[in-house]
GUNU-209387 format. One line per 5 residues: number of its first residue (from 1); for each residue x, y, z of N, C-alpha, C, O. Coordinates in Angstrom, 1 decimal. Layout:
BEGIN
NUM> X,Y,Z,X,Y,Z,X,Y,Z,X,Y,Z ~ ...
***
This chain:
BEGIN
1> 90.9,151.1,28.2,91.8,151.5,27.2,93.1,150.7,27.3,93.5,150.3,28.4 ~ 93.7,150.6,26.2,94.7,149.6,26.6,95.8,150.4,26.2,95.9,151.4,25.5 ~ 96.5,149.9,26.9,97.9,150.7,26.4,99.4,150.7,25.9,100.2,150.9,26.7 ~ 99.7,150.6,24.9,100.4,150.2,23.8,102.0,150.1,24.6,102.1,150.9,25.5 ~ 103.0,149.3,24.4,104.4,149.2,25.2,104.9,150.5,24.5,104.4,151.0,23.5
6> 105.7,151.0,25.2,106.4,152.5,24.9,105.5,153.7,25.1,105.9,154.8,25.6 ~ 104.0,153.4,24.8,103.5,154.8,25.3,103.6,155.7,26.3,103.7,155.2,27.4 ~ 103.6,157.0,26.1,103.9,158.0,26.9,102.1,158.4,27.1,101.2,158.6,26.3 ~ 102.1,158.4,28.6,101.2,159.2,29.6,101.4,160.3,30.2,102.1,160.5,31.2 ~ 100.7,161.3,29.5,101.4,163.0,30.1,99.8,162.8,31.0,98.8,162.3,30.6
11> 100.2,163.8,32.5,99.0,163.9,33.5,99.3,165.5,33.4,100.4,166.0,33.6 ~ 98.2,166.3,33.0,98.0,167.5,32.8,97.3,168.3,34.1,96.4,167.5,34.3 ~ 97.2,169.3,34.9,96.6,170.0,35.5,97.3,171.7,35.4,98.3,172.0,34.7 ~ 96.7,172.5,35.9,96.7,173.9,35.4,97.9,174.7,35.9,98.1,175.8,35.6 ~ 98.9,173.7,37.1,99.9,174.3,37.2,100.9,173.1,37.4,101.8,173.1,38.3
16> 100.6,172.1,36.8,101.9,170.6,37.3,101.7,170.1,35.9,101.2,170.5,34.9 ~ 102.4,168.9,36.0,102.4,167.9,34.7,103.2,166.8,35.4,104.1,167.1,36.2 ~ 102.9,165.7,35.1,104.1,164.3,34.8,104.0,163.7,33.4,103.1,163.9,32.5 ~ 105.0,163.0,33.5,105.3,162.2,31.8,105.7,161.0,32.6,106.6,160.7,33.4 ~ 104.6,160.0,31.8,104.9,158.4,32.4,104.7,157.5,30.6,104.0,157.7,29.7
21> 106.0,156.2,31.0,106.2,155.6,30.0,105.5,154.2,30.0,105.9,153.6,31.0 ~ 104.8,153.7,29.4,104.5,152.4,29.6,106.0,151.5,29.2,106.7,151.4,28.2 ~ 105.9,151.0,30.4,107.1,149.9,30.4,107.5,148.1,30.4,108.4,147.3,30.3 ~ 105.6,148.4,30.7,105.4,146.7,30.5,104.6,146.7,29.0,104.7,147.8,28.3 ~ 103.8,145.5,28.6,102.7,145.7,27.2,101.5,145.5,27.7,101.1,145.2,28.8
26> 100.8,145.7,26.7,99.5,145.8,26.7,98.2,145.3,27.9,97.3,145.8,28.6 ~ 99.2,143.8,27.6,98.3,143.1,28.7,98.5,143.4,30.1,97.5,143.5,30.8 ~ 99.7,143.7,30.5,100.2,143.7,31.5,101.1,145.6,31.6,102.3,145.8,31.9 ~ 100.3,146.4,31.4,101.1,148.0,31.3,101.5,148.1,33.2,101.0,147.8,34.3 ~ 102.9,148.6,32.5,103.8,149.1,33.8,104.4,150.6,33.3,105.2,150.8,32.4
31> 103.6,151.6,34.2,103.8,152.6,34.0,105.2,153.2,34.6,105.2,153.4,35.8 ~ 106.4,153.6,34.0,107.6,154.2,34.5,107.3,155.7,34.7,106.4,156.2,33.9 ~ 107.9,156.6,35.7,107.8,157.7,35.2,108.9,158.2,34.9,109.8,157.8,35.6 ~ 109.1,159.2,34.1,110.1,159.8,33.6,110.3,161.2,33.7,109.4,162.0,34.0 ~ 111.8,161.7,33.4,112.2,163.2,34.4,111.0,164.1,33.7,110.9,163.9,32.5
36> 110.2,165.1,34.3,109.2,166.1,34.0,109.9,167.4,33.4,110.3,168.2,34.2 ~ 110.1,167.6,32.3,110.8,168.3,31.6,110.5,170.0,32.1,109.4,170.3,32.4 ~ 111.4,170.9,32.1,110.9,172.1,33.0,110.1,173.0,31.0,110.4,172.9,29.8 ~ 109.2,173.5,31.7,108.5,174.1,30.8,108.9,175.6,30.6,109.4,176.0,31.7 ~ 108.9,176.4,29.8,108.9,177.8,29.5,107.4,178.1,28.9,106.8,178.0,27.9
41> 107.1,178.6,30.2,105.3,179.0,30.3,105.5,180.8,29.8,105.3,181.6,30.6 ~ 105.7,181.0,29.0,105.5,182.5,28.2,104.3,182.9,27.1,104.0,184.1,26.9 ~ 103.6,181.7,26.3,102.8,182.3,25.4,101.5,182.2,26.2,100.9,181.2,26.7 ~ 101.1,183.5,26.4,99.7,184.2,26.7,98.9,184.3,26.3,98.0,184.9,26.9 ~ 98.7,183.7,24.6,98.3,184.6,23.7,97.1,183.8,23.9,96.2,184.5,23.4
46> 96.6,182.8,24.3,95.1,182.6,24.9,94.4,183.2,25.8,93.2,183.2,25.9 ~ 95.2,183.8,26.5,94.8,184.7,27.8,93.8,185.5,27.6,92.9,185.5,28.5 ~ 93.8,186.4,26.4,93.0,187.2,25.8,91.3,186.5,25.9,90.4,187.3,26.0 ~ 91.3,185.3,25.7,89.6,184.8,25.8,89.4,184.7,27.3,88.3,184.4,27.6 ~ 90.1,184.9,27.9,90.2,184.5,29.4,90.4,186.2,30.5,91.0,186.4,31.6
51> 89.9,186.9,29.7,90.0,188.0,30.8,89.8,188.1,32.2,88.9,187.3,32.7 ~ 90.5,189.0,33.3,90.0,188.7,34.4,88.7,189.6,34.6,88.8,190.7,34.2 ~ 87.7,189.3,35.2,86.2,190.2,35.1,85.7,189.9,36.4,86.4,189.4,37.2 ~ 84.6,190.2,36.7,83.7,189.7,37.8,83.2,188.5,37.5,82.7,187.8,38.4 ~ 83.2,188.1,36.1,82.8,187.4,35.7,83.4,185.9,35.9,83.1,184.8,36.3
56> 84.3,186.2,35.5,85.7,185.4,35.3,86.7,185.9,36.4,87.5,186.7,35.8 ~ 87.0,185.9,37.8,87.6,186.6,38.8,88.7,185.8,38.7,89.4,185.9,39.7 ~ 89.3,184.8,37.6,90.7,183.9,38.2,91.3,184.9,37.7,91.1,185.1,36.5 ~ 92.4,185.7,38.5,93.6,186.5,38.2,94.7,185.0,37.3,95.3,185.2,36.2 ~ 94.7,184.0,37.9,95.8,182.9,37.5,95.2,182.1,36.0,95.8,181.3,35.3
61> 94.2,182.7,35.7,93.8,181.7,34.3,94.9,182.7,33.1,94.6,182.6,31.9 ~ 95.5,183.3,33.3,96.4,183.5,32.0,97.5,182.2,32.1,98.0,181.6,31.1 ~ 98.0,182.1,33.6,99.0,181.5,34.0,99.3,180.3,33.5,100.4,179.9,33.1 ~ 97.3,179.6,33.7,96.7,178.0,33.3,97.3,178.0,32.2,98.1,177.3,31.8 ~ 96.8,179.1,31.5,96.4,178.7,30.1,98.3,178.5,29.2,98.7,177.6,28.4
66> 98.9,179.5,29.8,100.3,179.4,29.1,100.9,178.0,29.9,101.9,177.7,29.3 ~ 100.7,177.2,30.8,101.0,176.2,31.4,100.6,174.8,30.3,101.1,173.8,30.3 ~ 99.8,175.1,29.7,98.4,174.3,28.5,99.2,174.6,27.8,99.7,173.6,27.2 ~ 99.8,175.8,27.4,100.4,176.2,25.8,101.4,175.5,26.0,101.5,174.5,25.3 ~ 102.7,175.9,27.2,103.7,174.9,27.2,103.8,173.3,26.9,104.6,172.7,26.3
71> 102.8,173.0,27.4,102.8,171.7,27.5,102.1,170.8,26.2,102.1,169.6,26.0 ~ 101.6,171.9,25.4,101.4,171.2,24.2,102.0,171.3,23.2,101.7,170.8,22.1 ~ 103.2,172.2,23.5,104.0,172.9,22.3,105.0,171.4,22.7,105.3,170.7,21.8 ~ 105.4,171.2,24.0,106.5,170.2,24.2,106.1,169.1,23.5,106.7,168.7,22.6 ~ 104.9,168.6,23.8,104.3,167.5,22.8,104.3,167.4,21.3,104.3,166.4,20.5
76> 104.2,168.6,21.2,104.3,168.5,19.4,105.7,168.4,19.0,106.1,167.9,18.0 ~ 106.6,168.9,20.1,108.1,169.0,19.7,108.6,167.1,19.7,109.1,166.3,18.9 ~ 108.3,167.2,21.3,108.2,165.5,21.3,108.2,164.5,20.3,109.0,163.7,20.0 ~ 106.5,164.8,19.6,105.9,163.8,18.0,106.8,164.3,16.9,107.0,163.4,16.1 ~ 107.2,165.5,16.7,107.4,165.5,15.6,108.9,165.2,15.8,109.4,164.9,14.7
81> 110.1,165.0,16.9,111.3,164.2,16.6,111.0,163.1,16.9,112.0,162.7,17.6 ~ 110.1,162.1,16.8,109.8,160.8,16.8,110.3,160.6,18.3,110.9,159.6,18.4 ~ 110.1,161.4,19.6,110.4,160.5,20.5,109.2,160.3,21.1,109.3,159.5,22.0 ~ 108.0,160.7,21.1,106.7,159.8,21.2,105.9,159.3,20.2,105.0,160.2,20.0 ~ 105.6,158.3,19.6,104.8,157.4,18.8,103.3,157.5,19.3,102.3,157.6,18.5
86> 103.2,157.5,20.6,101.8,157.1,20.8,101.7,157.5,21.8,102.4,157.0,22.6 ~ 100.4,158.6,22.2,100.6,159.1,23.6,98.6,159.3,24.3,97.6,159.4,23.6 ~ 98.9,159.2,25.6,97.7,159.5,25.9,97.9,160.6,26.7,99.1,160.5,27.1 ~ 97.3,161.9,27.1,96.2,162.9,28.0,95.4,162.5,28.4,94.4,161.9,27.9 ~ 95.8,163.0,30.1,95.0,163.0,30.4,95.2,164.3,31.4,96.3,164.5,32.0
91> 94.2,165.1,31.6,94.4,166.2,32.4,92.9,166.6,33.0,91.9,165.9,32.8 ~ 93.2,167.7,33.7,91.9,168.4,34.5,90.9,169.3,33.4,91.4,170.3,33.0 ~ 89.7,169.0,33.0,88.7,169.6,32.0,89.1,170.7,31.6,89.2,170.9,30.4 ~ 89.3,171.8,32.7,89.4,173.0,31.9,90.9,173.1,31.0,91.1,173.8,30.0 ~ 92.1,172.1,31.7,93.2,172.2,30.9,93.2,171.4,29.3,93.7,171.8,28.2
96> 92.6,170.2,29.8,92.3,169.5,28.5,91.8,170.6,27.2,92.5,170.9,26.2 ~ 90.6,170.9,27.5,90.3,171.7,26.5,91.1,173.2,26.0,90.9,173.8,25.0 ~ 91.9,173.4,27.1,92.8,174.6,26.5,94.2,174.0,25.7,94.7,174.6,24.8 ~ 94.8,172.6,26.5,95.8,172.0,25.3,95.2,171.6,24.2,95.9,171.8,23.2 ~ 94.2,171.2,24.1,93.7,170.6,22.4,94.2,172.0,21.7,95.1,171.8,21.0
101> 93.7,173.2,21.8,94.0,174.4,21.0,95.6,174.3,20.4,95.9,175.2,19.6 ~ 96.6,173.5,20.7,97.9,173.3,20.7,98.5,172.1,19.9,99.6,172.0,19.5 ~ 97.3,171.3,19.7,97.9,169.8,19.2,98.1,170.2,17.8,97.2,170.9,17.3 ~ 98.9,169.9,17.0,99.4,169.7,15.9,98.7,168.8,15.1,98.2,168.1,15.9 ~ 98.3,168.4,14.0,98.3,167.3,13.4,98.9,165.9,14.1,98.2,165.2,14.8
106> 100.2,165.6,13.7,100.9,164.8,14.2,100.6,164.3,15.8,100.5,163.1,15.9 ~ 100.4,165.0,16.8,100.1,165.2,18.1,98.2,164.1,18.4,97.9,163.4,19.4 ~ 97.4,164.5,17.1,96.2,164.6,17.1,96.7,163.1,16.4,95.9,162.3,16.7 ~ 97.5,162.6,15.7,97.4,161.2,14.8,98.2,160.3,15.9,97.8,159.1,15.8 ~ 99.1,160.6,16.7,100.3,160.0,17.8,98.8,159.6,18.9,98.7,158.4,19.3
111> 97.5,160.7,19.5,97.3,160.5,20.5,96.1,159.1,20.2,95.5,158.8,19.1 ~ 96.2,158.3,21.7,95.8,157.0,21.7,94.1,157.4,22.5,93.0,156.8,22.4 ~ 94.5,158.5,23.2,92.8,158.4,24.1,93.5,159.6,25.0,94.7,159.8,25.2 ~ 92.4,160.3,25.5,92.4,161.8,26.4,90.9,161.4,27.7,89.7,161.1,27.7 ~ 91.9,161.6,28.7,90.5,161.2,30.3,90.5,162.8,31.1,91.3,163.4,32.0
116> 89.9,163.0,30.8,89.0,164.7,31.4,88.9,163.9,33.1,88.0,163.2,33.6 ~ 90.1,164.4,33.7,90.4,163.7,35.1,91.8,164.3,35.7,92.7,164.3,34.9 ~ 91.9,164.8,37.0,92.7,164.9,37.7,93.4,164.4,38.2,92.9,164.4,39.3 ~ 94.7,163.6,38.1,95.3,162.3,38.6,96.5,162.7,38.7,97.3,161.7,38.7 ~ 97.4,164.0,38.9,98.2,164.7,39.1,98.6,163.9,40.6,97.8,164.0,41.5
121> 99.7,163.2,40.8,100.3,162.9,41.7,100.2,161.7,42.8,100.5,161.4,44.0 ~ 99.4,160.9,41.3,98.5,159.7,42.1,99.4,158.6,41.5,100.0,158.7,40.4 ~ 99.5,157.3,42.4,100.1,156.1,42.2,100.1,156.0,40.4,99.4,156.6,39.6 ~ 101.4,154.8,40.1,100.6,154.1,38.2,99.6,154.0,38.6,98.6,154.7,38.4 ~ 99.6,152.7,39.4,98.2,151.7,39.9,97.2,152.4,39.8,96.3,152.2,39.1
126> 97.3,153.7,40.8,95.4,154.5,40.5,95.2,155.1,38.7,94.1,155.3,38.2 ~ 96.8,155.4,38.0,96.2,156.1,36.7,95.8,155.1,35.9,95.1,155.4,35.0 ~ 96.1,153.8,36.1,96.3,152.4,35.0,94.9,151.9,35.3,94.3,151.1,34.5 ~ 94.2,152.2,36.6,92.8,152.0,37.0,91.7,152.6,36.5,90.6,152.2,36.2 ~ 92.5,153.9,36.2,91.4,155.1,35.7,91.2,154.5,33.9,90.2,154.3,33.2
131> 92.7,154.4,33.4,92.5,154.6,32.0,92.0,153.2,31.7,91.7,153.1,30.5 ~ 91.7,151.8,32.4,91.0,150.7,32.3,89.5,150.7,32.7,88.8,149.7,32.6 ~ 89.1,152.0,33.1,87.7,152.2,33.5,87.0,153.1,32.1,85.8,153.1,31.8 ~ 88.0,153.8,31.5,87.3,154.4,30.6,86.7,153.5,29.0,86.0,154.0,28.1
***
């Protein structure tokens, strides 16, 4: 996947996040990272599909899930004051699929590519490996 100069790389998992800027171009992407904005993890309102059961024993999946909501609401806030044009996700499967529930329009037209992968706190070099392998 190539990756456009200015693009923002958000790394998603169920209780962290980073926000990384591409800072070199295409041919040559240099990933910056940039300050991780503090989240207000309050809407639960997915929680509800996610009961805790025997079934379902994660007491913390309401937690995930408002951690997903945060983080996709910042993104839409993000696209829609134009300070991200073009962004990729990439996060851990079960979060991935709980932020899509969040993407906006705008969010869904800005994103460039989404990697169902855990890469939370790994070098550029290993995420710029990952998103060149997909």
């Amino acid at each position: 996947m190539l990756i456009p100069h200015g693009a923002v790389i958000a790394l998603v998992d169920g209780e962290d996040w980073q926000v990384f800027r591409n800072a070199g171009t295409e041919a040559t992407p240099e990933l910056t990272a940039l300050q991780t904005p503090e989240l207000v993890e309050e809407n639960f309102g997915s929680g509800g599909r996610h009961a805790t059961s025997s079934a379902n024993p994660s007491g913390n999946q309401r937690d995930e899930d408002a951690h997903a909501a945060a983080v996709g609401e910042w993104l839409n806030k993000q696209v829609q004051d134009h300070k991200i044009e073009q962004l990729v996700v990439i996060a851990t499967p079960r979060t991935l699929g709980e932020l899509r529930h969040y993407y906006s329009k705008a969010v869904q037209s800005a994103l460039l590519g989404e990697l169902s992968k855990d890469l939370i706190g790994r070098q550029p070099a290993d995420i710029l490996a990952a998103l060149q392998a997909k």
